[in-house]
KOLVO-677278 format. One record per residue (C-alpha): x, y, z; residue in one letter. Coordinates in steps of 0.02 Angstrom, whole numbers, padded with zeros to 5 digits, always signed. Each point is the difference from the previous one (the first is absolute). Layout:
// residues N
XYZa ...
END
This chain:
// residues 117
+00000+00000+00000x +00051+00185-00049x +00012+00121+00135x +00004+00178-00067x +00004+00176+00135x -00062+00152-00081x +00061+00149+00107x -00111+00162-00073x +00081+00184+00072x -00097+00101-00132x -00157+00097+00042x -00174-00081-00084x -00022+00141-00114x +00095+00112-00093x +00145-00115-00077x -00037-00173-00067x +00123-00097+00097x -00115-00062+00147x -00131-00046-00153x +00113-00083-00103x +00079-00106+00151x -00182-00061+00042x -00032-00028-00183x +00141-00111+00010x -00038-00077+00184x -00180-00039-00065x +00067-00098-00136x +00129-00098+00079x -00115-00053+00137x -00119-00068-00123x +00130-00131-00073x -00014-00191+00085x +00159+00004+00101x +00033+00171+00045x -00021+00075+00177x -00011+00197-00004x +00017+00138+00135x +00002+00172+00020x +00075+00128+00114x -00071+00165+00008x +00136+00137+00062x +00043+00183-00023x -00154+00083-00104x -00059-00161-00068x -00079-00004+00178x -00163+00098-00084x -00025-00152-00131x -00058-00089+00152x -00158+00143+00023x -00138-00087-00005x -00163+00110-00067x +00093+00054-00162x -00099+00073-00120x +00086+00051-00164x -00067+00073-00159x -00084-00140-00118x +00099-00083-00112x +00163+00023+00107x +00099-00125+00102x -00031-00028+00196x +00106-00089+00094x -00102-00044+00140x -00082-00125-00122x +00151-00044-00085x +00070-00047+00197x -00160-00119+00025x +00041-00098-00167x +00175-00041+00068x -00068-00081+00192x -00150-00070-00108x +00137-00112-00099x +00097-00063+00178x +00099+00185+00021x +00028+00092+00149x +00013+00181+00029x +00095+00096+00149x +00006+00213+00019x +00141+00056+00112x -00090+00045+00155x +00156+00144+00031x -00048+00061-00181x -00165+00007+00021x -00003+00099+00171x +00128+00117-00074x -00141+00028-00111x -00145-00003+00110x -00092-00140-00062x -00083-00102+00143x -00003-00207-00037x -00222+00037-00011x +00076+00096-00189x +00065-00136-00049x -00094-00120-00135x -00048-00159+00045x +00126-00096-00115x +00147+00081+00108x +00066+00004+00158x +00120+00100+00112x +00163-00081+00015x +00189+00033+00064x +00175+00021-00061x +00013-00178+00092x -00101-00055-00127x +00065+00069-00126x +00169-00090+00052x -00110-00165+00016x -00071+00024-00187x +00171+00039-00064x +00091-00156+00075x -00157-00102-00079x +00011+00055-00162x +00082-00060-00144x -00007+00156-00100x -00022+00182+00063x -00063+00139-00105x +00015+00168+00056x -00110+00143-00093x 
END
């Protein structure tokens, strides 16, 4: 089995590189074999928000997190990130969850690969 750590730092909006990670995670955790996770630090905190409503037709990452746990993923937001930001753990969307630089560590030592966006 394929273990594969996506570590996002970019904000939700604004650049692609958060979007394109999850585009990635989302198809990678659909494959028979493959175990995904992702760590949510820095900005990419807000991609966590649950609530988000964005304009039709455009991306939204709060669904595009639920697709990855749906196929067997698992999502952890920096709990230091997110209180540097204000965001209380009630923000978050159900599909995430806060988490720790421990387990970041813990993720990091499981994984075969590690992408960082």
């Amino acid at each position: 089995m394929a273990k594969t750590l996506f570590i996002l730092n970019d904000p939700p909006y604004g650049t692609e590189r958060s979007y394109n990670a999850l585009r990635l995670a989302g198809a990678l955790s659909t494959r028979e074999g493959e175990q995904v996770k992702v760590f949510l630090i820095g900005d990419a905190a807000g991609c966590a928000k649950g609530g988000q409503k964005v304009p039709q037709g455009y991306y939204n990452l709060e669904v595009m997190l639920r697709s990855v746990v749906r196929h067997g993923g698992d999502i952890g937001v920096c709990g230091t990130c997110m209180d540097a930001r204000g965001m209380a753990d009630a923000e978050l969307c159900d599909a995430a969850r806060r988490s720790s630089l421990d387990q970041l560590t813990e993720w990091t030592r499981w994984a075969d690969k590690v992408l960082v966006f």
